[in-house]
TORKOL-4160 file (C-alpha; in steps of 0.2 Angstrom, whole numbers, padded with zeros to 4 digits, m for minus):
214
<pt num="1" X="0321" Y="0141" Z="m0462"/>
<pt num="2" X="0320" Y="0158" Z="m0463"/>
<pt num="3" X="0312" Y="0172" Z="m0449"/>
<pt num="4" X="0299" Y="0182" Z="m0455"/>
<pt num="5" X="0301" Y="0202" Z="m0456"/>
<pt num="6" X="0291" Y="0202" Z="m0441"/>
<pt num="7" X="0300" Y="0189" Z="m0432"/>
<pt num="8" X="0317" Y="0200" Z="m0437"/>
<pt num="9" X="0310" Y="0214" Z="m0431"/>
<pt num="10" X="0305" Y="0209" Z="m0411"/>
<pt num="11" X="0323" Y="0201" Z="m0414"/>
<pt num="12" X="0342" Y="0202" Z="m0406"/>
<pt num="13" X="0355" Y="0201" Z="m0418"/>
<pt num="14" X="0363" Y="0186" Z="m0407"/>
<pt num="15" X="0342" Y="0178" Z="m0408"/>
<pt num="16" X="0344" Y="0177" Z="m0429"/>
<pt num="17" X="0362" Y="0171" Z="m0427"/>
<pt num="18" X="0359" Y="0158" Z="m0415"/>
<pt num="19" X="0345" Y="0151" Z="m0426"/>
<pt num="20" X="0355" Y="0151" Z="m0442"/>
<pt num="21" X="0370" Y="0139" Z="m0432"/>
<pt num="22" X="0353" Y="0129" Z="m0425"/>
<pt num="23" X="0346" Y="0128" Z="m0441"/>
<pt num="24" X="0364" Y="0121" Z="m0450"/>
<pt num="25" X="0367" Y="0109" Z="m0438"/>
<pt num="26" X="0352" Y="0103" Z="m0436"/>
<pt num="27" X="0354" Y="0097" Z="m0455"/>
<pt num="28" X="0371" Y="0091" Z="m0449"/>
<pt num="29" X="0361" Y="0079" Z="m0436"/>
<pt num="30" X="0345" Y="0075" Z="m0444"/>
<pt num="31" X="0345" Y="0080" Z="m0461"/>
<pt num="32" X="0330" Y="0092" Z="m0466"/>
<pt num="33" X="0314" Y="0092" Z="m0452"/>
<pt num="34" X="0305" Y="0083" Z="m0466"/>
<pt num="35" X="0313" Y="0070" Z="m0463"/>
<pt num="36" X="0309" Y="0069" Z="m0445"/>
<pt num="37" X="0292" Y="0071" Z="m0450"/>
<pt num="38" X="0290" Y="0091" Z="m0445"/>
<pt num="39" X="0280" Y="0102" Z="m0454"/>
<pt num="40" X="0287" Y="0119" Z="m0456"/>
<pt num="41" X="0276" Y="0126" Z="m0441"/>
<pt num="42" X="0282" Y="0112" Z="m0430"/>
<pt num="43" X="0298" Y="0114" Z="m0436"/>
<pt num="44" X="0299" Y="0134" Z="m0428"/>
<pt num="45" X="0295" Y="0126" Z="m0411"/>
<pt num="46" X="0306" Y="0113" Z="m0413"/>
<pt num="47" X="0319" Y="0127" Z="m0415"/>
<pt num="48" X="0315" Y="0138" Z="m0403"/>
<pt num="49" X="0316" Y="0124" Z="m0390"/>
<pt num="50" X="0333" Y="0118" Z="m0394"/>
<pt num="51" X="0341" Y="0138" Z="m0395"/>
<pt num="52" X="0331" Y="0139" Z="m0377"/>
<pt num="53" X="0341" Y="0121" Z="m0370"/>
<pt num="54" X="0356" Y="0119" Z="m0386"/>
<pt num="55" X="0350" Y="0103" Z="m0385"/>
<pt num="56" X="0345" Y="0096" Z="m0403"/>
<pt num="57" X="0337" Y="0080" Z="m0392"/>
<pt num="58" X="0323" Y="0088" Z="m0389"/>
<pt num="59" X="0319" Y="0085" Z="m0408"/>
<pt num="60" X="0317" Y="0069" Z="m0403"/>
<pt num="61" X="0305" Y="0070" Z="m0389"/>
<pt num="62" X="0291" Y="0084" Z="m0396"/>
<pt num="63" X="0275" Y="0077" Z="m0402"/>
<pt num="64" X="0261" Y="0087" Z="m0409"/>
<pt num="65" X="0244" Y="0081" Z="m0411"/>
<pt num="66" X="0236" Y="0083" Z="m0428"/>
<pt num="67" X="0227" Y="0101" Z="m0424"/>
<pt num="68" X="0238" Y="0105" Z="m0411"/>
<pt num="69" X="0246" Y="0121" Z="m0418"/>
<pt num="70" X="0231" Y="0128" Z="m0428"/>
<pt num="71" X="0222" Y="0129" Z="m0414"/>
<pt num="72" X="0233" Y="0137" Z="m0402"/>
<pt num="73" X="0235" Y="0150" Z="m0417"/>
<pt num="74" X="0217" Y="0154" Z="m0418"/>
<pt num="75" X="0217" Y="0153" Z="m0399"/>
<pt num="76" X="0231" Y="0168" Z="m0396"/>
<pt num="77" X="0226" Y="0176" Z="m0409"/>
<pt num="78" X="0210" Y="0179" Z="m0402"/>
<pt num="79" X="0218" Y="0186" Z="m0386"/>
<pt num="80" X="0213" Y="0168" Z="m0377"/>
<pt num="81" X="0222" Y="0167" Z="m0358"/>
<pt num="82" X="0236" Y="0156" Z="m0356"/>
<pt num="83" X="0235" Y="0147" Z="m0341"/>
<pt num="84" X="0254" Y="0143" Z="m0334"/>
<pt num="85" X="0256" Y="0131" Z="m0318"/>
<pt num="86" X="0269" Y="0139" Z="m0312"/>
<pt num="87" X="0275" Y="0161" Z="m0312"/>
<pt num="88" X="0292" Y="0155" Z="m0321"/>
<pt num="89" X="0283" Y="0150" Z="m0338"/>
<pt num="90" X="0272" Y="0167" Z="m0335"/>
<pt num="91" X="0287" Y="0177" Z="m0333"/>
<pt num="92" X="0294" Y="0169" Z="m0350"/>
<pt num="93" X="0277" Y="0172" Z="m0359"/>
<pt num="94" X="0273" Y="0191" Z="m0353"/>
<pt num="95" X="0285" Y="0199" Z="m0363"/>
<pt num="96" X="0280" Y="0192" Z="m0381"/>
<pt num="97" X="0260" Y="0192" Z="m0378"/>
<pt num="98" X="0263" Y="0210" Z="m0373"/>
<pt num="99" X="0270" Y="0215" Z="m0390"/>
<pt num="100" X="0257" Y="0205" Z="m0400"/>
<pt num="101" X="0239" Y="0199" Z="m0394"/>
<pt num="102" X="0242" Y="0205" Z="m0375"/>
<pt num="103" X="0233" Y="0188" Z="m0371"/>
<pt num="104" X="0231" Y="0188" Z="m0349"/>
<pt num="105" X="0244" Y="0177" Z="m0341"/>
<pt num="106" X="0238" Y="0167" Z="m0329"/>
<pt num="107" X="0249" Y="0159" Z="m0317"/>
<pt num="108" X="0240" Y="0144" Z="m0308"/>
<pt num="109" X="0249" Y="0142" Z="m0292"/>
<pt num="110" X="0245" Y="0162" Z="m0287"/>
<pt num="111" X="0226" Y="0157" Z="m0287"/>
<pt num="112" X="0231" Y="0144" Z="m0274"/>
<pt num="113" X="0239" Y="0151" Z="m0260"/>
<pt num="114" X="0237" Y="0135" Z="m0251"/>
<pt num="115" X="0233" Y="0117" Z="m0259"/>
<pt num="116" X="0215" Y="0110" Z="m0257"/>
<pt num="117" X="0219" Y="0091" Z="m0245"/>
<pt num="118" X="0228" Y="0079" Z="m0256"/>
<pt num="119" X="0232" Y="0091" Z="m0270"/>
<pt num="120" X="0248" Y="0102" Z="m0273"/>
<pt num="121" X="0247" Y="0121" Z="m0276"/>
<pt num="122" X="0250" Y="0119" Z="m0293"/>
<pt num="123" X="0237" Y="0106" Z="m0296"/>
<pt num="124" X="0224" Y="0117" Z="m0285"/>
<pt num="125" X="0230" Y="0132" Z="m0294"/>
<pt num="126" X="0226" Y="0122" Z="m0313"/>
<pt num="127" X="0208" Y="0119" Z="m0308"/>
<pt num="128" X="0205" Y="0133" Z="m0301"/>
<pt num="129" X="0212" Y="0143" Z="m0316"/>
<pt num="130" X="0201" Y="0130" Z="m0327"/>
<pt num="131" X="0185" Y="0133" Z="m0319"/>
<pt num="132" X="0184" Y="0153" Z="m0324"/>
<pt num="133" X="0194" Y="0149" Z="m0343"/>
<pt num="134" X="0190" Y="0132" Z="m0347"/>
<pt num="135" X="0196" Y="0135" Z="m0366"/>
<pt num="136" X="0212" Y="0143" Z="m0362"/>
<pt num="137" X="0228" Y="0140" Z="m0370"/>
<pt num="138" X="0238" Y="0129" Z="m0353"/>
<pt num="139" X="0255" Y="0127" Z="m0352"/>
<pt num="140" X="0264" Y="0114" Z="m0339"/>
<pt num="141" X="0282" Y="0115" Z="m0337"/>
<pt num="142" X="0286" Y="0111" Z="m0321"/>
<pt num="143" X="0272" Y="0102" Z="m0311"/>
<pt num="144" X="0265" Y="0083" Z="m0318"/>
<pt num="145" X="0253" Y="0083" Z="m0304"/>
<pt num="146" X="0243" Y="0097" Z="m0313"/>
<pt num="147" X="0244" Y="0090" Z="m0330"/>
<pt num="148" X="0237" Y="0075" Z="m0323"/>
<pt num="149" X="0222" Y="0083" Z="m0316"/>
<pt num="150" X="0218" Y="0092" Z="m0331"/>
<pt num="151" X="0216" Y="0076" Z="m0340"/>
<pt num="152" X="0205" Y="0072" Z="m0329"/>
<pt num="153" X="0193" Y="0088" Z="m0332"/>
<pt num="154" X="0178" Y="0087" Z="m0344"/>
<pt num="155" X="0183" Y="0104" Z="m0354"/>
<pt num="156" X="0191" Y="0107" Z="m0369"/>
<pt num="157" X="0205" Y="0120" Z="m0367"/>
<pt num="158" X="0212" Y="0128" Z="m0383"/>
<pt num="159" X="0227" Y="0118" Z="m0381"/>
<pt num="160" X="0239" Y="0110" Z="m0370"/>
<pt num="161" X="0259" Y="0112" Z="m0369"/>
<pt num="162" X="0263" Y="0095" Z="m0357"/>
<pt num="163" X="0282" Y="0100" Z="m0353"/>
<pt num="164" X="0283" Y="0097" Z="m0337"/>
<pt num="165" X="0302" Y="0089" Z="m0329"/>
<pt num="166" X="0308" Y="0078" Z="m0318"/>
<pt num="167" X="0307" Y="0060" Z="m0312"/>
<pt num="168" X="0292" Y="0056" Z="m0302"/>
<pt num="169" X="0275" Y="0057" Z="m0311"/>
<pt num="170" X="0281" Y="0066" Z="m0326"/>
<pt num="171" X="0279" Y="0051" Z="m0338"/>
<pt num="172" X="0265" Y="0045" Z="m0332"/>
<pt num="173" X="0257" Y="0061" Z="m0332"/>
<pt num="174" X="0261" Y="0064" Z="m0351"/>
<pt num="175" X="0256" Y="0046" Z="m0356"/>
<pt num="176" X="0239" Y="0051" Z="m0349"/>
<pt num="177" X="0240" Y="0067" Z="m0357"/>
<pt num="178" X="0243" Y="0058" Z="m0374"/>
<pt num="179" X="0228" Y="0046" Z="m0373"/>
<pt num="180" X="0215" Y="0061" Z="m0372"/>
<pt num="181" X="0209" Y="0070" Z="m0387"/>
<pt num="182" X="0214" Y="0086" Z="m0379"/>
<pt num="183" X="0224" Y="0100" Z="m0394"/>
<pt num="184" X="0240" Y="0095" Z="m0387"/>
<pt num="185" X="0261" Y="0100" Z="m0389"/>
<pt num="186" X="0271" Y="0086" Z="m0376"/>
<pt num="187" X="0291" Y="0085" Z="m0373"/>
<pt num="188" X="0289" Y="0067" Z="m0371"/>
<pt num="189" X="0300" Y="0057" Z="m0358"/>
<pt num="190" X="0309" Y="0065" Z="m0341"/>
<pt num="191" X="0313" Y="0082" Z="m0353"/>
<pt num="192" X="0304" Y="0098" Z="m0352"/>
<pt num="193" X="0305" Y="0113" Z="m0340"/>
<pt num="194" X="0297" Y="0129" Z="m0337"/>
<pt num="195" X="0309" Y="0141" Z="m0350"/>
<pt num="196" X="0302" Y="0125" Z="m0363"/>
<pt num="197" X="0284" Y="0125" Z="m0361"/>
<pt num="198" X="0287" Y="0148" Z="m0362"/>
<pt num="199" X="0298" Y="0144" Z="m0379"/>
<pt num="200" X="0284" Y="0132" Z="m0385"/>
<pt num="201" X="0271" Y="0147" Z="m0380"/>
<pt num="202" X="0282" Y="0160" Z="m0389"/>
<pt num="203" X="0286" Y="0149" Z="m0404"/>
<pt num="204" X="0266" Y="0149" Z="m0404"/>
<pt num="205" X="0265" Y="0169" Z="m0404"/>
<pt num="206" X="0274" Y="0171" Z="m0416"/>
<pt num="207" X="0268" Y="0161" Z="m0427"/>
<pt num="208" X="0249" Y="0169" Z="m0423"/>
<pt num="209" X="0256" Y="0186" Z="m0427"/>
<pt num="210" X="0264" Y="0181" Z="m0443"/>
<pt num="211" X="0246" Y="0171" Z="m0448"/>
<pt num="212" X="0239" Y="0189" Z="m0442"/>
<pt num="213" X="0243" Y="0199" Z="m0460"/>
<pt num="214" X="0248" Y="0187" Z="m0471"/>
């Protein structure tokens, strides 16, 4: 699969050859992404995650629900905020959004310098962040708690990246995720991580600024 021109130009040399070894042995292991049931779209995400962790597992784990990336397109491409729970995803996101749609990056846990009672930051921070931009583009890579509570909320956010890591909550917290209607990109299983859920985000970008003139 081959990077666009303006994917090449925003690119490192090392970025395009890491992709063409990703993209060959990604055959080597699975055979086209059509056969995993990828589309082309899903497939760029799919490859920017495994350059981001050199592990070709996560091509296991990524689900996408039907109107998942159209949405977030349209969303970024309309300057929408992306929420993140945690600065670490921000910091991976700035960079990119900058160059292209200059969407505000929002990192929950700073609107929350302390956690409402029985909450965490990041969970505090995630509603709060939801109250003022309910249809924002989210994107969870560290904290399960907050991806559970935005389950719960009665909004519609543009779409939701569930990455979060770890091993208490984190399943649960996806599972809930993936029974919602909610626009929605998981890792599924323990897997994810803030420099995930910030590839899933810049995979998405990109993909808005190629839609953009084509």
């Amino acid at each position: 699969m081959e990077l666009s021109a303006k994917e090449l130009a925003l690119s490192h040399p090392i970025l395009v050859r890491s992709f063409a070894i990703i993209d060959r042995e990604f055959q080597e292991h699975y055979g086209s992404y059509e056969k995993l049931g990828f589309s082309a779209q899903q497939y760029a995400l799919v490859r920017r995650v495994i350059h981001t962790t050199a592990d070709f597992e996560f091509a296991k784990y990524l689900s996408f629900s039907s109107d998942a990336i159209a949405e977030g397109i349209t969303a970024i491409a309309q300057g929408t905020p992306i929420i993140t729970d945690v600065t670490m995803v921000a910091q991976g996101i700035k960079n990119l959004a900058q160059k292209t749609f200059n969407n505000p990056i929002i990192p929950a846990i700073a609107y929350a310098p302390t956690p409402e009672p029985g909450r965490t930051r990041t969970e505090t921070g995630i509603l709060r962040c939801l109250e003022q931009y309910p249809n924002a583009v989210v994107a969870i890579g560290n904290a399960p708690t907050a991806l559970a509570a935005l389950c719960d909320l009665d909004i519609q956010p543009a779409l939701v990246i569930g990455a979060p890591v770890g091993f208490v909550g984190v399943v649960a917290a996806k599972e809930k995720l993936a029974r919602t209607a909610l626009p929605q990109i998981r890792v599924d299983g323990r897997k994810g991580g803030s420099a995930v859920a910030a590839a899933i985000a810049n995979a998405l970008i990109m993909l808005a600024w190629n839609a953009a003139e084509s």
